[in-house]
C-alpha positions, 0 to 999 in steps of 0.5 A, spaced: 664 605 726 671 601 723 676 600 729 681 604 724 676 609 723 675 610 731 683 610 732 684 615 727 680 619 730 683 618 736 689 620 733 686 627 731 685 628 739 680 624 742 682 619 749 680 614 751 680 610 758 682 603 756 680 602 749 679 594 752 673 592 747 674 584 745 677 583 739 671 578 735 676 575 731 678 568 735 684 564 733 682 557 734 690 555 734 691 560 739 693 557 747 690 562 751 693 557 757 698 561 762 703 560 767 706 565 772 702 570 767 706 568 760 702 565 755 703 557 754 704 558 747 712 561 749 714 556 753 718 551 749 718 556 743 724 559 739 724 566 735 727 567 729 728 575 728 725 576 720 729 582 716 724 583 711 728 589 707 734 584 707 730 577 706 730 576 699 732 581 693 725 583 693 724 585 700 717 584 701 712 580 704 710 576 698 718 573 697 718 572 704 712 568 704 716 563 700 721 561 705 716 560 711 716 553 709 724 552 710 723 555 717 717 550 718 722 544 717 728 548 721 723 548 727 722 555 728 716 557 731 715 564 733 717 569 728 719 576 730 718 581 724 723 587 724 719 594 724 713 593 718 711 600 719 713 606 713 720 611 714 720 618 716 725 622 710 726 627 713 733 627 716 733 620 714 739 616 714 742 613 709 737 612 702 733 607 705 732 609 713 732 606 719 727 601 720 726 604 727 725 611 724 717 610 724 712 615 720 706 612 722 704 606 726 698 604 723 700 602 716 704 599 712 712 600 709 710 600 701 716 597 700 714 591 703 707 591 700 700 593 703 695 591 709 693 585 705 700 582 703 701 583 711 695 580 713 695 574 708 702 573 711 700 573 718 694 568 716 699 563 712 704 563 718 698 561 723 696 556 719 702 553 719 703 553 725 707 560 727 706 566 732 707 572 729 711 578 734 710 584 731 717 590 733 714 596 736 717 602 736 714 606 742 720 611 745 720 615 739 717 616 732 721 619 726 723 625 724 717 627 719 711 622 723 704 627 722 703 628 730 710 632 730 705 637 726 698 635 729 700 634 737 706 637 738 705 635 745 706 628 744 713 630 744 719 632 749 721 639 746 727 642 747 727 650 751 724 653 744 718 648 743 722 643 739 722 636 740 728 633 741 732 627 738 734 622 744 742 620 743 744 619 736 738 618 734 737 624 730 733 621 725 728 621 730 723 625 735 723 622 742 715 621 745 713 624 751 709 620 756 707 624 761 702 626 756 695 623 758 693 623 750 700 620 748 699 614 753 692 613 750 694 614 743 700 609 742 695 604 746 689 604 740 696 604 736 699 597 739 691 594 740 689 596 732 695 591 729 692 586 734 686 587 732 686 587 724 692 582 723 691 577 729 699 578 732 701 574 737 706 579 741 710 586 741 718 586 741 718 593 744 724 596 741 729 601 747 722 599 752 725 601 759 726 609 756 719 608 755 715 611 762 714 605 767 707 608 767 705 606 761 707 599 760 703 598 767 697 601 763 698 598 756 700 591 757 693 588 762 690 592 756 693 588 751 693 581 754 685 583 754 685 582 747 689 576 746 694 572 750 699 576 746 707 574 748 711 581 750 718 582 749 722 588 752 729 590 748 732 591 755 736 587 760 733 590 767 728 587 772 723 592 772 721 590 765 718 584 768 715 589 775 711 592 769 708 586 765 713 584 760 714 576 759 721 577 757 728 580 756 734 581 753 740 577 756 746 583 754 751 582 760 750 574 759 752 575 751 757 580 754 760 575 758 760 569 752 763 574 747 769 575 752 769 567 753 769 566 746 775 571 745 779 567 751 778 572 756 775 569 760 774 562 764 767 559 762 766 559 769 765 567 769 759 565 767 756 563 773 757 571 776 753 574 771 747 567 772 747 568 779 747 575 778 741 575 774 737 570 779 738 576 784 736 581 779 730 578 776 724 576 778 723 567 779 719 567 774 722 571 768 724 568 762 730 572 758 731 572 750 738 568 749 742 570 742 749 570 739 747 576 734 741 580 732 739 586 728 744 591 732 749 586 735 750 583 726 750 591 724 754 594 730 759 590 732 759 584 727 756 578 732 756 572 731 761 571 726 767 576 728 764 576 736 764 568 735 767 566 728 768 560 726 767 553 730 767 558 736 759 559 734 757 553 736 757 551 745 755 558 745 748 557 741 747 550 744 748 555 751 743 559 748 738 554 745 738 549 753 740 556 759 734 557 764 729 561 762 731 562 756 726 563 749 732 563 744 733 567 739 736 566 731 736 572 727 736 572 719 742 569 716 745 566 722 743 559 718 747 560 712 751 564 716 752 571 712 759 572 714 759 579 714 754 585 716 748 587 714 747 594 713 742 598 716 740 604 712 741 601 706 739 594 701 743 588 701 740 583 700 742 576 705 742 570 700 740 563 702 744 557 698 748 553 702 744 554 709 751 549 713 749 551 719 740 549 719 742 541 720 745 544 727 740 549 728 734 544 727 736 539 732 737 544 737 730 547 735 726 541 735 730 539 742 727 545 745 720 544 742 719 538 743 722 537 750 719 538 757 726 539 761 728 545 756 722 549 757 723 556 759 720 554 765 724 548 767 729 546 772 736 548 772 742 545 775 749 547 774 754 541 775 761 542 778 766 539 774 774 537 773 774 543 769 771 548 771 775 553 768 774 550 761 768 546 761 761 548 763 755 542 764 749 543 767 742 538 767 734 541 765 729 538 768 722 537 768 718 531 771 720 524 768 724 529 761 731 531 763 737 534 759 745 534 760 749 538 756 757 539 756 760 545 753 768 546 751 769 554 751 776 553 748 780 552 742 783 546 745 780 539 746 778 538 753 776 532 758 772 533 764 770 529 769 763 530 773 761 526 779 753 528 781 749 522 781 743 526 777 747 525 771 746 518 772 741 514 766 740 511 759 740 517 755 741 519 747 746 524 744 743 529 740 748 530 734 751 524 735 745 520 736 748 515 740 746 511 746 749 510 752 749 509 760 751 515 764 753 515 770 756 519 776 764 519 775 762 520 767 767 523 763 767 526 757 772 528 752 771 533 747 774 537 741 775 544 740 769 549 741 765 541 742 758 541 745 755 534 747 747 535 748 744 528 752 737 527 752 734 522 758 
C-alpha cells in the first residue's frame, strides 16, 4: 500500500501509534549531524520566506523556479515557503483567501500547480544546495476541510455541536487535540510531506495554541524520518521544552521598532536580551527579522516600521545577535515599499533589487563565518555611548566578529576600551583593513553600522 494511500486511510478513521516507518528515500546532501538537538545544517544558516502567490505574475512553482538562481548568488540557504496547501471557499476572505485557511494538508493549492511541480521545485532547490521548510498550519483548518464533515470531532465545538473559529479567524475552524485520532491524523499529515517531498523542516504557524501534548508526540516522531529544522511562530520558552529548534523574537523586533522610531535608547535592548536569556532555554536559537508575511500586511514592516536608511543597523542586528537564524521575507531586497495584501493578487516585482549587495555580504558573513553561528559566543561591549551606539563581539575559536550599530538619525562616535576587541581585522562593507585596539574609536553616520571580521 502507498504512504498516501494508508494516510488517507487513516483520515477515514483509523490510528496509528507512532507512523515512525524510515523513509527509504535518503538525501546524500543532507547533514544529519546535531548539536544540542538542532540539525548541523541550521547553524550558519539564513532563511528567506517565500510568498509563492506574490512572487511572480504567474504565482506558481514553475515561475518561482526561475528566481532560485538569484537567491543562490544572494547567499540564501533555507527557503521557507508560505502554506502550499489548497484554500477553503467557504466563508473565505477576500477573493483569494487565506493562506492559512487550509482545505486540506495533503495536496496541493492548483494555483501554484501540482504535486510534480512542487517536488521538481523541492529536488532543483536541493541540488543547489538549499533547505526547503514547508509553513504548517496545525491550530485550525479552513471553513470548508473534509473532516468538518467526516470527523466533526476533530474540532472544538461550540454548545450545539458547531466548531468554533478562534479570534478573528473566521474563515477557519479550530482542531482539537484532545482527540487521540486527530493527534495521530495531523502526524501522518506532517510525515506524508517529508516523505513524498524530502522537506528539510516545518515552520509551525500559531505553534504554542497547539496542545504542548502533541508537539511532545509529533516532533521525536518527525526527527525519525529526517533531521528536519522546526520553527515555532511563537516567542515563548516552552516551545523549545516541547522539541522545537526555534522561535520568533517578537519582543526583540517590538524593542527595535521603538528604537527605530527615537522612542527608546538603543540600550533598552539589553532588557528585552537579558530577559530573553532568563526565558529561554541556553540553547535555544531565535528567528531575528524586520518584517514578514504579517508584520509587512498588518503593520506595514519594514518600510514604515523602519523606513528609509533606518533598515539598516537593524538587519545587520538581525544577520550577527546570538542565537539568531535570521530571516528575509520576499521583497525586502528590492525593497517593496508598500504592503503586500493577503486575500487578494499583488504581484511583487524584482527590477531594482537596491538592497541584495547589502543583503548578500551579510549573508554570506554569517554563512561562512564560525563567530555567527547560532551557536556562537556573544559578548555585549560597554561603550562611551550606550544610549546611541551598541557593540557587541561573536566569537568562536580562532573566528571573531565585532559589529558597531549607530540607532539614530544623527551621526555618532563612541569609544570602546575592552581589550577583546583588539586585533587585525576587515570591515565587511568597506573592505578596509585595519588594526583595532582597546580605546578604539568609531565614528559613524546616521543609522551607520560597521561589521568587522577578525
Amino acid at each position: 500500500m502507498s504512504f498516501k494511500k494508508m494516510l488517507y486511510g487513516l483520515l477515514l478513521g483509523f490510528t496509528i501509534s507512532s507512523c515512525s516507518n524510515p523513509s527509504d528515500k535518503v538525501d546524500a546532501k543532507n547533514d544529519t549531524a546535531t548539536i544540542d538537538g538542532h540539525p548541523v545544517w541550521i547553524l550558519n544558516s539564513n532563511i528567506y520566506e517565500v510568498n509563492v502567490r506574490q512572487y511572480t505574475a504567474e504565482g506558481t512553482f514553475k515561475a518561482f523556479a526561475k528566481h532560485l538562481d538569484r537567491l543562490k548568488d544572494m547567499g540564501v540557504n533555507t527557503l521557507w515557503f508560505m502554506p502550499i496547501n489548497p484554500i477553503s471557499k467557504v466563508d473565505r476572505k477576500g477573493t483569494l483567501g487565506s493562506y492559512y485557511a487550509v482545505s486540506s494538508y495533503i495536496d496541493i493549492n492548483p494555483e501554484y500547480g501540482n504535486l510534480a511541480d512542487w517536488n521538481a521545485l523541492v529536488k532543483k532547490a536541493h541540488e543547489m544546495g538549499f533547505k526547503v521548510v514547508l509553513d504548517w498550519v496545525p491550530n485550525h483548518t479552513g471553513a470548508d476541510h473534509p473532516w468538518l464533515k467526516s470527523h466533526p470531532d476533530f474540532y472544538v465545538q461550540d454548545s450545539t455541536g458547531k466548531a468554533i473559529s478562534q479570534f478573528d479567524w473566521t474563515d477557519t475552524r479550530k482542531l482539537n487535540y484532545k482527540n487521540p485520532a486527530l493527534v495521530d491524523s495531523m502526524i501522518a499529515s506532517m510525515q506524508y510531506w517529508i516523505k513524498t517531498s524530502d522537506i528539510d523542516g516545518f515552520r509551525c504557524d500559531v505553534a504554542p495554541e497547539v496542545a504542548d501534548s502533541f508537539w511532545l508526540k509529533a516532533i521525536p516522531i518527525l526527527k525519525k524520518e529526517k533531521n528536519i529544522f522546526m520553527l515555532a511562530e511563537g516567542d515563548l520558552g516552552r516551545m523549545h521544552k516541547v522539541g522545537f529548534d526555534a522561535t520568533y523574537t517578537w519582543s526583540d523586533f517590538s524593542m527595535m521598532k521603538l528604537i527605530a522610531a527615537g522612542k527608546r535608547p538603543a540600550s533598552a535592548l539589553d532588557s528585552v536580551i537579558n530577559k530573553n536569556d532568563s526565558s529561554f532555554p541556553a540553547n535555544a536559537l531565535r528567528m531575528y527579522f524586520t518584517s514578514d508575511h504579517d508584520e509587512n500586511s498588518w503593520n506595514k514592516a519594514d518600510f514604515a516600521t523602519m523606513p528609509g536608511a533606518s533598515h539598516a543597523p537593524f538587519a545587520v542586528l538581525t544577520q550577527t545577535m546570538k542565537r539568531s537564524v535570521p530571516l528575509i521575507y520576499s521583497s525586502q531586497e528590492e525593497p517593496l515599499l508598500r504592503a503586500i495584501p493577503f486575500f487578494e493578487k499583488d504581484t511583487i516585482t524584482f527590477v531594482k533589487l537596491l538592497r541584495a549587495p547589502f543583503y548578500k555580504k551579510l549573508l554570506n558573513l554569517h554563512t561562512n563565518t564560525p563567530a555567527l553561528a547560532a551557536n556562537a559566543d556573544f559578548k555585549k561591549l560597554v561603550s562611551s555611548n550606550d544610549k546611541f551606539i551598541y557593540s557587541y563581539t561573536r566569537s568562536a575559536k580562532n573566528s571573531k566578529v565585532l559589529v558597531v550599530l549607530n540607532f539614530t538619525a544623527t551621526p555618532q562616535s563612541v569609544t570602546i576600551e575592552d581589550p577583546s576587541i583588539t586585533g587585525e581585522a576587515t570591515e565587511l562593507f568597506s573592505a578596509v583593513k585595519s588594526g583595532i585596539k582597546a580605546g578604539q574609536s568609531f565614528t559613524l553616520p546616521a543609522w551607520g553600522f560597521q561589521v568587522y571580521s577578525y
